[in-house]
C-alpha positions, 0 to 999 in steps of 0.5 A: 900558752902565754906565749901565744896570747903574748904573739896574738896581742902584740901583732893587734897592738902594733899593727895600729900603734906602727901607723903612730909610730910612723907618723911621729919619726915622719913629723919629727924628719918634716918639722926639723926640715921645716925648722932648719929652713925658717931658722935659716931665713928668718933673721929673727922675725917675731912670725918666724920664732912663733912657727917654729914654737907651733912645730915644736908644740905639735911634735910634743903632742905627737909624741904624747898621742903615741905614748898615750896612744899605746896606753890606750890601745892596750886598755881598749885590748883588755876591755874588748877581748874580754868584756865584749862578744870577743870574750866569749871566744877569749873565755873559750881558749884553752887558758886560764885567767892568769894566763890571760891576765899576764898575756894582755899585760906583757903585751900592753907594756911592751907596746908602752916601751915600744912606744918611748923608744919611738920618742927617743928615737924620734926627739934624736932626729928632732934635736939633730943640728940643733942649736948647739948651746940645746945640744950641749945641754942635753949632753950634760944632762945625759951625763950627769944622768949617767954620773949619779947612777954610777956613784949610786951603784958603786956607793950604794949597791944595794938602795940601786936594787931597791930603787930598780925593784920600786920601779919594777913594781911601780911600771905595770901598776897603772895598766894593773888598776885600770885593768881592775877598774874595768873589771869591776865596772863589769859587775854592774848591770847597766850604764857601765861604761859612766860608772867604770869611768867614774870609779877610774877618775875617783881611783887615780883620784885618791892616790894622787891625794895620798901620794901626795900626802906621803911624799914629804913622809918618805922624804923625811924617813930618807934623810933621818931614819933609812933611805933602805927602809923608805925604799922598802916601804914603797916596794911593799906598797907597790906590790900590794896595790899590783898583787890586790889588782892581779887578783881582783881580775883574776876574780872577776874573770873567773867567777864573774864575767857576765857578757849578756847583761 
């Protein structure tokens, strides 16, 4: 069943995010055309150099509104198909909440995924016949990228893997607490969509705060107690707050959902 959930989510998702798509590889061929033809006559010009900093500015905010566009649209997916007059159809399928709770988010974080692979791909084109000296940077950065993962896995094996788990962890938890945060807004009566809001700025809120409070804390236990133990801690951290978020909307859309009020 998940399957099918997974086929149906990704067909809405992307037939509304490949219009994105399209318009961010089409800015990214129009704006290096456009840079290829100032920066061929310009001859420095102080006007010249300021239009191709506006292309430049509006290619990164289309790659933004892509990324953040597949976000959304996955976001808007979970809320519509289930706390809606769509949920009375979801709710009606023949799958449990688990199944529906797994299906959105697969498909959500596929779409995310599709989405930075456009980027890439769209700042390839974007970047091709660049100056050499912005080449040769990104070459070197891509190297050394490539150089300290190498000697990470050949010196240390396994902080590779707890690094790999943090960030299997780490992925779906944003999608998993704003999808929880939109659960729970569900339970109120009325004006539902200021108070999920406002329940939503508070979260992120918080963690930003206690992130930032335990960033010098982990550091610390990296360099003078165990990286492994450091490691680990985020694991745990990250599973607890995904596993409390699974659950709550498992909860809720369960016992819960009231679609009338």
């Amino acid at each position: 069943m998940v399957g099918k959930l997974l086929k149906h989510e990704l067909y809405a998702l992307f037939r509304v995010l490949v219009f994105f798509a399209a318009a961010v590889l089409l800015f990214a061929v129009t704006g290096r055309i456009l840079i290829f033809i100032v920066a061929s006559q310009s001859n420095g010009s102080e006007v010249a150099d300021a239009f191709l900093i506006i292309i430049v500015m509006f290619y990164m905010f289309a790659i933004f509104a892509l990324v953040f566009g597949a976000y959304a649209l996955g976001v808007n997916r979970f809320y519509k198909t289930l706390f809606t007059g769509e949920g009375y159809m979801t709710l009606s399928l023949p799958a449990t909440p688990v199944q529906l709770i797994v299906g959105k988010l697969l498909s959500s974080l596929i779409a995310v995924f599709a989405a930075f692979a456009v980027s890439v791909l769209s700042m390839l084109i974007f970047l091709v016949g660049w100056n050499i000296d912005v080449m040769q940077m990104i070459y070197q950065t891509l190297g050394a990228l490539g150089e300290t993962i190498s000697q990470l896995i050949s010196l240390d094996l396994l902080s590779f893997f707890e690094r790999l788990l943090c960030y299997i962890f780490e992925i779906p938890m944003f999608l998993l607490v704003v999808f929880a945060v939109i659960s729970v807004g569900q339970l109120f009566n009325s004006h539902r969509k200021p108070i999920t809001f406002a329940i939503l700025i508070g979260v992120f809120f918080v963690y930003d705060i206690i992130s930032t409070a335990l960033m010098p804390q982990f550091m610390n236990l990296e360099t003078y107690v165990s990286v492994h133990l450091a490691n680990w801690i985020q694991i745990l951290i990250y599973a607890a707050i995904d596993a409390g978020s699974f659950f709550l909307i498992r909860y809720i859309i369960k016992n819960k959902v009231n679609l009338i009020a």
